[in-house]
C-alpha positions in Angstrom: 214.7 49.5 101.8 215.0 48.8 105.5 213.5 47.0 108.2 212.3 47.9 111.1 213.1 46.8 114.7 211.6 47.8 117.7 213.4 46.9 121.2 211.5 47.2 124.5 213.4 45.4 127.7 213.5 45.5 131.7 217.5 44.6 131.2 220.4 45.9 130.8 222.2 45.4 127.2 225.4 45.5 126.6 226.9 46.9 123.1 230.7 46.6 122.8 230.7 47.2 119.2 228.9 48.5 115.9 225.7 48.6 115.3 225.0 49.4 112.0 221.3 50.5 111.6 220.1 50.6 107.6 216.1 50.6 108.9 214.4 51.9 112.3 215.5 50.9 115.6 212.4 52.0 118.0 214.1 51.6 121.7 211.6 52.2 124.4 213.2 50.7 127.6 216.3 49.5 129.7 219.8 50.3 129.6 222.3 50.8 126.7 225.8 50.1 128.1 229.4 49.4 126.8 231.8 50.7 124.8 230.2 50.2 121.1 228.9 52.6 119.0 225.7 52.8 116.6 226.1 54.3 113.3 222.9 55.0 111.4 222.9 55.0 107.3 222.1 58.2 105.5 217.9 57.5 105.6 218.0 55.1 109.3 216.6 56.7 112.3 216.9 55.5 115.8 213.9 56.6 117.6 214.4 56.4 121.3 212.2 56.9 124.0 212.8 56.0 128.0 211.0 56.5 131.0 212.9 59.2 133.0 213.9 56.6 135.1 216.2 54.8 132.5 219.1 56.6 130.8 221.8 55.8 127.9 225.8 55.3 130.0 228.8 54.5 128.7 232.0 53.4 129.5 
C-alpha cells in the first residue's frame, strides 16, 4: 500500500529526473520546473490543483 504526500509551496521546484509515485502526491501550489518526468504506478494518482496564477513549464 502507498503513502501519501501532500506538497503545498510559494517556490519554485525543480525536477530533473524521475519521480516515481507508488501512493498520492496532493500538489496544491508553486512551480514544477525542469526536465524530469513523474511516472505514477498502476493504482498512484497525482492530484494537482493550482491557483490560476501558477502553472506546470518545462524545459
Amino acid at each position: 500500500m502507498g503513502l501519501t504526500v501532500s506538497l503545498s509551496t510559494t517556490g519554485t521546484k525543480t525536477l530533473n529526473s524521475t519521480l516515481t509515485n507508488n501512493g498520492t502526491i496532493n500538489w496544491s501550489g508553486g512551480v514544477i520546473n525542469g526536465g524530469g518526468t513523474i511516472q505514477n504506478s498502476t493504482s498512484a494518482m497525482l492530484n494537482i490543483s493550482f491557483p490560476q496564477d501558477n502553472y506546470l513549464r518545462s524545459r
